[in-house]
N, C-alpha and C positions, 0 to 999 in steps of 0.2 A: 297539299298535306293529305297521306291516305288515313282512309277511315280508321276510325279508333276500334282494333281490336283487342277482344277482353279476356280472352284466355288463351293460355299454352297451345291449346290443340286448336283452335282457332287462327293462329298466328303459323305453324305449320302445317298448314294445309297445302300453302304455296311450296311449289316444285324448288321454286329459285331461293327461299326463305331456308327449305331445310339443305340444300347445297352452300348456302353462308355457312351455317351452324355443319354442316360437315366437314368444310375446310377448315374455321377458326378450330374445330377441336382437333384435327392434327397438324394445323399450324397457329399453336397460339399467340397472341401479338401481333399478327401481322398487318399491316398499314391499309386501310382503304383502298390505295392506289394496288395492292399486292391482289388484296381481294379483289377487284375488277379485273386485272388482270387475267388472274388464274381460271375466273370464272368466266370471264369472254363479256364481261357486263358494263355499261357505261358505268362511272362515278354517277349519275345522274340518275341513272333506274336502280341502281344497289341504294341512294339514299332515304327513299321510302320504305322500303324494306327491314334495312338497318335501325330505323325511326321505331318501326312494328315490332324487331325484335328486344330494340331497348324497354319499350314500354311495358310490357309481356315482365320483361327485369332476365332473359335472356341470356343477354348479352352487354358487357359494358366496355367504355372507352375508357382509354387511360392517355390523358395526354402527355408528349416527355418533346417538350418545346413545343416546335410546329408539328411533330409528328406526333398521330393519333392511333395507337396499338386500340387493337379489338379481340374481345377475351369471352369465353363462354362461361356463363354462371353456371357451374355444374351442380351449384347448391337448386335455383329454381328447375336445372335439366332432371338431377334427380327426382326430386317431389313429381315434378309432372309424369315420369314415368313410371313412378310410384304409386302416382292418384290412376295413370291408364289403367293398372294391372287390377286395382278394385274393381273397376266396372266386369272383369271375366267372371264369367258363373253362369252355367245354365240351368236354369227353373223351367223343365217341362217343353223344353226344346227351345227356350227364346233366352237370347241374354238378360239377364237381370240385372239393374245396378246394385250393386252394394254398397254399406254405407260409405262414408269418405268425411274427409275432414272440411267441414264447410266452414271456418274460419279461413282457409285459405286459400279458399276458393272466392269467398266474398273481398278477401284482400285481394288479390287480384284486378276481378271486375272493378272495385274502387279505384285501384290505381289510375291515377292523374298521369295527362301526357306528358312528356319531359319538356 
């Protein structure tokens, strides 16, 4: 099981994690098996990955029988790219953060693994 990562930018860090989240957003739905594929990845090294991006709330599965569709949460893709753009601002030559919504930043780090 990989380690429990707690937030957005945390969870894309990984080169291989943000190539998921690039294909699932111009193919959405597509099967695990499709995703391995396309990416050149074992089913077996994509599943920790996938695990990280669920938990994060990322990315979610939709089962339709045996088949397992994977969809990008555009609603958490947004906020995160939302919360990035607060932290820009320079004070005297050095980035400063700015403030941010820590309600859901704290829901996040809580979030329990699936």
């Amino acid at each position: 099981m990989p380690s429990k990562v707690l937030t957005l930018r945390e969870a894309l860090k990984n080169p291989l994690r943000r190539r998921i989240v690039t294909y699932l957003l111009d193919n959405p739905g597509a099967s695990i098996r499709q995703l391995s594929r396309s990416l050149g990845v074992s089913i077996g090294s994509l599943s920790g990955h996938l695990v990280i991006l669920e938990r994060v709330g990322l990315i979610r599965e939709v089962r339709n029988s045996k088949r397992v569709e994977l969809f990008i949460n555009n609603e958490v893709l947004l906020h995160g790219i939302t919360d990035e753009a607060q932290y820009s601002g320079e004070a005297d030559g050095e980035v400063a953060r700015q403030p941010r919504e820590e309600g859901r930043e704290r829901a996040l780090q809580r979030r329990e693994p699936l």
